[in-house]
N, C-alpha and C positions, 0 to 999 in steps of 0.2 A: 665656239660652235655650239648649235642648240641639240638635244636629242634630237629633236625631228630631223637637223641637217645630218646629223651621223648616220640615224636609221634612216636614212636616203639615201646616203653614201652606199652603206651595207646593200640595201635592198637591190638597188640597180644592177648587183653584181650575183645575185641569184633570181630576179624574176623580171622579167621583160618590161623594162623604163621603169623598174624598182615598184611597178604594182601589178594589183590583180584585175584592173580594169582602166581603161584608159583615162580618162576624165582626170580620176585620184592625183594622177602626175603633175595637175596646175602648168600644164606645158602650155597650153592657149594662153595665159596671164603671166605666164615667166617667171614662177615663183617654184620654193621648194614646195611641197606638201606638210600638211601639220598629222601629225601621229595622233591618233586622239586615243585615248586612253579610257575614258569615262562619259557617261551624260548619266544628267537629271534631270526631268523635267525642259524645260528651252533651252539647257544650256551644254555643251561638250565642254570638255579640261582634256589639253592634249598631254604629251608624255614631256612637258618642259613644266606643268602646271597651271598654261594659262587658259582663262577661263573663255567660251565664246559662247552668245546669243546664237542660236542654231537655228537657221534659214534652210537647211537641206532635209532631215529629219529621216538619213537613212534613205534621202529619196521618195520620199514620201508617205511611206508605214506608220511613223512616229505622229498620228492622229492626237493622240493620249501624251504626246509627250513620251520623253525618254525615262526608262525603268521606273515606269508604272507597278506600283509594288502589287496590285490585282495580278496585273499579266508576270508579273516575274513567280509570283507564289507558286502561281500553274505552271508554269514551266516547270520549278523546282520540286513540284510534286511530281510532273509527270517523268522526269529525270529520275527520280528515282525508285519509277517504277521499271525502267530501260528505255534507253535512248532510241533503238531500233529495236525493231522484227521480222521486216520484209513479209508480215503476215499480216491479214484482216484483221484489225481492231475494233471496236466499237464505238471509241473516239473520232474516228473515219467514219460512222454511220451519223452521230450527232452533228458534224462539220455540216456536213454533206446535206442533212434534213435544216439546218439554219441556212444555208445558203439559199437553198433552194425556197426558202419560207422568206427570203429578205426580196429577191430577187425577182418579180414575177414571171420573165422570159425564161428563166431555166427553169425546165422541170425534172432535168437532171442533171449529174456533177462530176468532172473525175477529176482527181487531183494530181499534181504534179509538183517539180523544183522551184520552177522559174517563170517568171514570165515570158522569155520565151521559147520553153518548152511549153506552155499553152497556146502561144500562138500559132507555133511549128504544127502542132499537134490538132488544133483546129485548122488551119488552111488543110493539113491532110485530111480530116471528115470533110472538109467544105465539099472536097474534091470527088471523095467517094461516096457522097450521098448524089451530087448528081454528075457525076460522072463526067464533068468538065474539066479542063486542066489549068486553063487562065484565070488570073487576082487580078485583080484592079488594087494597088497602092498608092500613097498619096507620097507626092514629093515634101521632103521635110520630117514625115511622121519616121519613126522609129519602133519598128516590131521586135527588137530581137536582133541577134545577130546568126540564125539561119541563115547559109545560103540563099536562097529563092527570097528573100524578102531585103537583100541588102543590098537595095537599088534607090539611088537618092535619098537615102535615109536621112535622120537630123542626127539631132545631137553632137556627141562625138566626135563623128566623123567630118559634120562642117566646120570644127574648130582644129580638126588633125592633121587636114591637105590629104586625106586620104578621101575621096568620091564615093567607093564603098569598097571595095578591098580586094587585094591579092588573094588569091587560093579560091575563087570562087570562077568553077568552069562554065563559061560563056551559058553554057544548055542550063543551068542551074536557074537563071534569069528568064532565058528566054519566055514563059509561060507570063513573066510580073508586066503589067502594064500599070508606067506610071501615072497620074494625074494629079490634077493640081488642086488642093483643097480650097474649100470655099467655092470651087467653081464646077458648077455640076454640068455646063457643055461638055467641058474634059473628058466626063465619064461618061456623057451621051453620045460622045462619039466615038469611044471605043465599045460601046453597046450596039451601035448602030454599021460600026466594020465587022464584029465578030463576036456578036452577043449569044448565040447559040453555043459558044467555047469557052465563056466567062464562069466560073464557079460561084465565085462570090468578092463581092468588092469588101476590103477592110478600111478599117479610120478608128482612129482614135477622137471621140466623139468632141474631146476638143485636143487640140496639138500642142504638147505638152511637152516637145523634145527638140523644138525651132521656137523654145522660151515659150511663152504661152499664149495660144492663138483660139481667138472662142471664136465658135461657128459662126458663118451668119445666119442671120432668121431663114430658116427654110430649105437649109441648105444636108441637114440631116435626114428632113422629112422628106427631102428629092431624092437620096439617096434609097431611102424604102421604097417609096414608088416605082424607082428603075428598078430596082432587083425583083419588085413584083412580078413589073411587067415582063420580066424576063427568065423569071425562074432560076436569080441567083440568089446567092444569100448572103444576108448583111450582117457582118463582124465587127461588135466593138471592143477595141482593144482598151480596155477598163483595166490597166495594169497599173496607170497612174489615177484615173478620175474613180474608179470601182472604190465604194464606201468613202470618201473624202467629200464629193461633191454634195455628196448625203447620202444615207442610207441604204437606196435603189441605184448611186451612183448616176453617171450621164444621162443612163438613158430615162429615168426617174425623174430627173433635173429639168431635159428636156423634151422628156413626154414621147421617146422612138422607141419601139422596140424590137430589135436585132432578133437575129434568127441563133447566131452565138453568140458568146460574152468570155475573153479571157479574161482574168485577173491574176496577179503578182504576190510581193508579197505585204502587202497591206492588209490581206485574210490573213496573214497568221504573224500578225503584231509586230512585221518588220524579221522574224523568222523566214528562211530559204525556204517559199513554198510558193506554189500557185495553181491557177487551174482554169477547166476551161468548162462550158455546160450551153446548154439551150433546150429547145423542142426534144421531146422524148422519141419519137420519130427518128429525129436525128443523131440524138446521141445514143441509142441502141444499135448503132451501126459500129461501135465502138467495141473492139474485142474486149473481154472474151462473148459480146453478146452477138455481134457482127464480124463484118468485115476486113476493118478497120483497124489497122495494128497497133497499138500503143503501149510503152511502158514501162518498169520505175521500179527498182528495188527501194527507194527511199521517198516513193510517193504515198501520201497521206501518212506520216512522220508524227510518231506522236505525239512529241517534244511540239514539232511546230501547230498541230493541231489542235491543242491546249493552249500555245497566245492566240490564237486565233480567235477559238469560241470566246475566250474570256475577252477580247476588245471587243469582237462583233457583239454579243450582246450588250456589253454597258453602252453601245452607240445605241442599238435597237433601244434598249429599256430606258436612254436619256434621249428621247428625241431635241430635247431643248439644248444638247450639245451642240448640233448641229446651225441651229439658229445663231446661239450665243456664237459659234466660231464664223460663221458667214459673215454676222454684224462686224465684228471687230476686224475681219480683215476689210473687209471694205471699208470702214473706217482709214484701218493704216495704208491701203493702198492708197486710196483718196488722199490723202493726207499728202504722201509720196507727190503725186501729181500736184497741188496746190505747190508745194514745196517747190517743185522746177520751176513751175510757172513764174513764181515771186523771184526767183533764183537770173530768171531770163534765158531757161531753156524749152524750150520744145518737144524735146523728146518725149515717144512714147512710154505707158506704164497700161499693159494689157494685162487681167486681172477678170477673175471665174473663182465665185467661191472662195475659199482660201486659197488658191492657185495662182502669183502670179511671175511678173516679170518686165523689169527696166530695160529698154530697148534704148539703145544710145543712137538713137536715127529719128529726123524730123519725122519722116515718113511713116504713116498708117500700117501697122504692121497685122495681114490679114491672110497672107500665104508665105511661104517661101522665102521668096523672091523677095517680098519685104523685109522680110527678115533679113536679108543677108542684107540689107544696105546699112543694118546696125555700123557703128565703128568700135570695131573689138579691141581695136589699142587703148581707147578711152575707156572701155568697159574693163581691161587690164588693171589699167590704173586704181580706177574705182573699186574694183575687188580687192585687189592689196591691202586700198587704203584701207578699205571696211573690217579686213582681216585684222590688220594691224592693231586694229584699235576695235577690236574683239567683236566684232560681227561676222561669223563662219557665212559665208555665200557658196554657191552651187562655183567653181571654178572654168565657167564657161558664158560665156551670154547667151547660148541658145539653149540653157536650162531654167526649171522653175524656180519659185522660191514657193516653201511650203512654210503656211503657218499651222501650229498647235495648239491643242485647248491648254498647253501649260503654258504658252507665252502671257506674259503678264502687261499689262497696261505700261506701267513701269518700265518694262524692257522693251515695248513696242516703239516708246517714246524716246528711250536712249540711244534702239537705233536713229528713229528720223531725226536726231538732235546731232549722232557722228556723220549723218548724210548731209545735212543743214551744213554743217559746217565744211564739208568736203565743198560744197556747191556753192555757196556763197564767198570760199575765197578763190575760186576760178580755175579750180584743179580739175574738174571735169573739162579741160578742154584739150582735145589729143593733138 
């Protein structure tokens, strides 16, 4: 038996399916979980020793690659000046003035744990700036696992058989209207029953948690326009695309700019942080300046406020980061797709930036709905096999694959050469 299978054994038997988060369990793919121990750079070594090409990257923080010795020094500096204070820092005032300098839509910032305590925590300004009670969410996207937002959610929960979940009372919902991403009738028509009641619609500027769905042409910019015209406001949840897709993130990318902006932990180098900002207007509605309650004995952390500045800026001060990492995935995703085609499959490979993801379904994957006609036993298989033979994947098909500026040419090509050969002897077929 391997460590990882022992430390599964044990774990199961103090925390709920033996993790701290659901996905980690590999319960969608039918496999144990690997204990990982270490990363450098592209690669994790789990606690048996074996080494894997890293396609998840902490979920997508690990921009720089895993222990970046820049972001670990600050860390270890700022560690030992203490871990906490639950007081005002001054490292909280440097975060806070880079953000807001990277970012043109916020002109202010508060920070927080998690990403979805910025998203929790924005739908509550949404609400008490204009004093509506209903969100518009998109079926598929995944905010967080708040109450009020864990309606049709993706991720997780389309690979768990759970819809969205037990302990969440009816009234909690009631206020969330879903709609269907990519298709802006969906939302003109719940504008057009009870737009005077709407707060603000949210999305995830591309859908990063039903595998990865880039918008269509137009389909961002209809969304500004309706919340114009209606006096709601537009949330982008930039927990995954915020600094990855570049610099200014989604809305940068895409030229929209949101009234808020959450982001995760990808501001503080794959450290437990996050936070939310926009219009100053708005966010001074925000206690202690407003109304608006919010808050956090372990918000703006200074441990995690030190990896943060020190990744955001080597991205800001390397703009050609971001070039060189767009080029080369698009390269290796291309690549991927050319690779089926020869293989004599069809299957989709949707792909944004370094963001993407193998869809095991003939079918156009562009909302939801498409998504789900993926076949997840196939995608099972395929994950194992990748694992096995040392490719770490996301443990789900409705998640991303993230690439890093430490993946090497070398290791991009080792994967597509253990996928070549998964595919050409006919093992992709469920």
């Amino acid at each position: 038996m391997t460590k990882s299978e022992t430390l599964f054994q044990e774990a199961v038997t103090v925390m709920p399916g033996g993790v701290n988060s659901p996905v980690r369990a590999f319960g969608s793919v039918g496999a144990t979980p690997r204990f990982i121990k270490s990363g450098k750079g592209a690669c994790i070594y789990d606690e048996d020793g074996n080494q894997y090409i890293d396609y998840v990257g902490s979920w997508g923080p690990m921009i720089l690659g895993h222990a970046n010795e820049k972001v670990l020094d600050s860390v270890i500096d700022a560690c030992r000046r203490g871990l906490s204070f639950g007081a005002a820092t001054a490292i909280e005032v440097e975060m806070a003035k880079l953000v807001c300098g990277l970012i043109p839509s916020i002109e202010m910032v508060r920070m927080v744990n998690s990403g979805t305590e910025a998203v929790m925590s924005a739908i509550r300004l949404a609400r008490g700036y204009t004093k509506r009670n209903k969100i518009i969410k998109f079926t598929g996207c995944y905010h967080g696992h708040s109450d009020g937002l864990l309606v049709q959610a993706g991720s997780g929960v389309m690979t768990s058989g759970v819809p969205d979940s037990l302990g969440v009372p009816e009234g909690c919902t009631r206020d969330t209207l879903p709609a269907d991403y990519n298709n802006l009738d969906s939302v003109k028509e719940h504008f057009q029953r009870c737009g005077e009641e709407i707060a603000a619609v949210i999305v995830e500027p591309v859908a990063a948690n039903m595998g990865v769905v880039p918008p269509k042409p137009g389909f961002l910019q209809g969304l500004r326009k309706i919340c114009e015209e209606y006096g709601a406001l537009l949330i982008f949840d930039e927990v995954i695309t915020g600094f990855r897709l570049g610099i200014d993130g989604a809305q940068g990318y895409y030229g929209v700019t949101p009234d808020l902006t959450t982001f995760g932990k990808i501001i503080g180098g794959g450290m437990p942080v996050g936070a939310y900002g926009g219009k100053r207007e708005i966010m001074e509605l925000v206690s202690p300046s407003g109304g608006v309650y919010q808050a956090g004995t372990l918000s703006g952390n200074p441990v995690a406020m030190a990896a943060g500045i020190t990744q955001l800026t080597m991205l800001k001060e390397h703009p050609e980061y971001y070039r060189d990492l767009n080029e080369k995935s698009d390269k290796f995703f291309g690549k991927v797709q050319e690779m089926l085609r020869s293989a004599g499959y069809s299957w989709q490979v949707n792909h944004v930036a370094s963001l993407g993801c193998l869809y095991f379904t003939d079918t156009e994957v562009t909302d939801y709905e498409s998504a789900k006609t993926s076949d997840t036993k196939a995608f099972a298989d395929y994950c194992n096999y990748m694992t096995d033979h040392g490719v770490y994947l996301a443990p789900s098909q409705f998640e991303a694959m993230f690439l890093s500026l430490a993946h090497t040419e070398e290791q991009m090509n080792e994967t597509l050469n253990i996928m070549e050969q998964y595919f050409l002897a006919g093992l992709g077929q469920s």
